[in-house]
C-alpha angles and dihedrals in degrees: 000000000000122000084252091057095042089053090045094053086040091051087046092050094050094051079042095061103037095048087054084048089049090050097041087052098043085057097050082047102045082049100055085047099057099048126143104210112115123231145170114268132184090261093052119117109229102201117184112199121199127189112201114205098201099053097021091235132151113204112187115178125178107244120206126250113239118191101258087066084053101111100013122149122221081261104045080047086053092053096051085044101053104168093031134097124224105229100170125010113178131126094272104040138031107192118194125188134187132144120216121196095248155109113269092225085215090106119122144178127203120194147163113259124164094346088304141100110256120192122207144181112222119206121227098288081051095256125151111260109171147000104242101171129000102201149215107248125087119217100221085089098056130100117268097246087046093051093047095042082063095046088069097038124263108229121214125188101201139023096240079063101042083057096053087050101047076049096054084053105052 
């Protein structure tokens, strides 16, 4: 064999080698990327669900996903939720669930006082514990039911509701 024809079958070696390589690697890669395994990503919702015994409420509130969760499995998730249960685990939703022997503290009143819509928050025995917002609207314009309804007292049991109903008002 000349020199030509040495270089030539090393030449062909070499491409040889690297396109098995490139193979070899573009499997390895086609097989982490099509993994199964679920895990937390940035666009994944985080909802933590708590059921509260003494009031019989359920609070769930979205957490937001820092970027330490990025990447977590269902059981890397479990060990940084001890005490929670993990109801739901995909791509797109991470739901935790755990109940505490507890008030909700998502209890209102609202109430006429002075012509006007108090809002209160009541304590576990559904006293009121404390003014959180004295407001605007008077209740001489409202409707008679209405008016006697806040006489006695109206009891909400979240925020969200406590706004529609101020809204119902104005």
């Amino acid at each position: 064999m000349d020199k030509i024809e040495e270089e030539l079958a090393f030449e062909a070696e070499y491409i040889s080698n690297k396109e098995e390589k490139d193979i070899e690697e573009t499997k390895n890669l086609l097989q982490k990327t099509s993994s199964t395994e679920v895990k937390i990503n940035p666009n994944t919702k985080l909802i933590e669900k708590t059921y509260y015994n003494d009031c019989n409420h359920i609070i769930q509130k979205e957490k937001e996903i820092t970027k330490e969760m990025i990447n977590k499995t269902k059981e890397e998730l479990q060990a940084e939720y001890i005490g929670w249960e993990i109801q739901k685990f995909t791509n797109e939703e991470a739901v935790l669930y755990k109940e505490v022997y507890d008030f909700c503290n998502e209890h209102y009143l609202l109430k006429d006082k002075n012509g006007y819509i108090y809002i209160y928050k009541l304590d576990k025995n559904g006293k009121e514990k404390e003014l959180i917002e004295k407001t605007e609207i008077q209740t001489k314009y409202l409707a008679e039911a209405d008016l006697e309804e806040l006489k006695k007292g109206i009891t909400v049991y979240s925020k969200k509701d406590v706004n529609k109903k101020i809204e119902d008002f104005e």
